[in-house]
N, C-alpha and C positions, 0 to 999 in steps of 0.2 A: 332948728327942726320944725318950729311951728309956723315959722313961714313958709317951709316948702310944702308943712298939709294945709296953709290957710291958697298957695297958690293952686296949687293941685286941685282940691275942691272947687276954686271959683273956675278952673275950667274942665273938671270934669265932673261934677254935678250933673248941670246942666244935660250934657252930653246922655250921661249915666239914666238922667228921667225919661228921655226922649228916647233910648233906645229898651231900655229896663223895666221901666216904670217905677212910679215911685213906692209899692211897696217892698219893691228889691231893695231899690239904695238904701229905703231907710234900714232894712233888714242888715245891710253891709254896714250903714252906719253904726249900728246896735253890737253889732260882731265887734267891732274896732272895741269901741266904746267900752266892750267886756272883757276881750284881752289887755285892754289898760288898764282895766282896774285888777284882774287878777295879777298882771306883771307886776306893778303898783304895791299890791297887798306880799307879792313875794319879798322884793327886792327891797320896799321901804324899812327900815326897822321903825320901832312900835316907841314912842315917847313921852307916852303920856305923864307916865310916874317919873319923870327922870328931868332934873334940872342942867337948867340951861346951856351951862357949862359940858354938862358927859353930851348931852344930846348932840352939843357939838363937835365934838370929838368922836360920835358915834359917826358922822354925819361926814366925818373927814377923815374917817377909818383908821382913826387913833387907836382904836380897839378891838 
């Protein structure tokens, strides 16, 4: 998946400045960029307190 945003971006960036300007894209990039982390914050479970072993078994949905 991160190659098809790393292609994506290197040809439509560009495109994106020249027709947008850039303080759209970056405003689109910022949007992305928040939806990740809030997806991120939902879907990750939390591992701080928990050794190595459960975290992995959390992590492969043993639990």
């Amino acid at each position: 998946m991160s190659r098809v945003g790393a292609a994506l971006g290197t040809f439509l960036l560009p495109m994106g400045l020249d027709r947008y300007g850039a303080r759209f894209v970056l405003f689109v990039g910022a949007a992305v960029l928040a939806l990740g982390a809030v997806v991120s914050h939902l879907l990750a479970p939390e591992t701080t307190d928990l050794e190595l072993a459960h975290a992995s078994r959390l992590a492969h949905g043993s639990e």
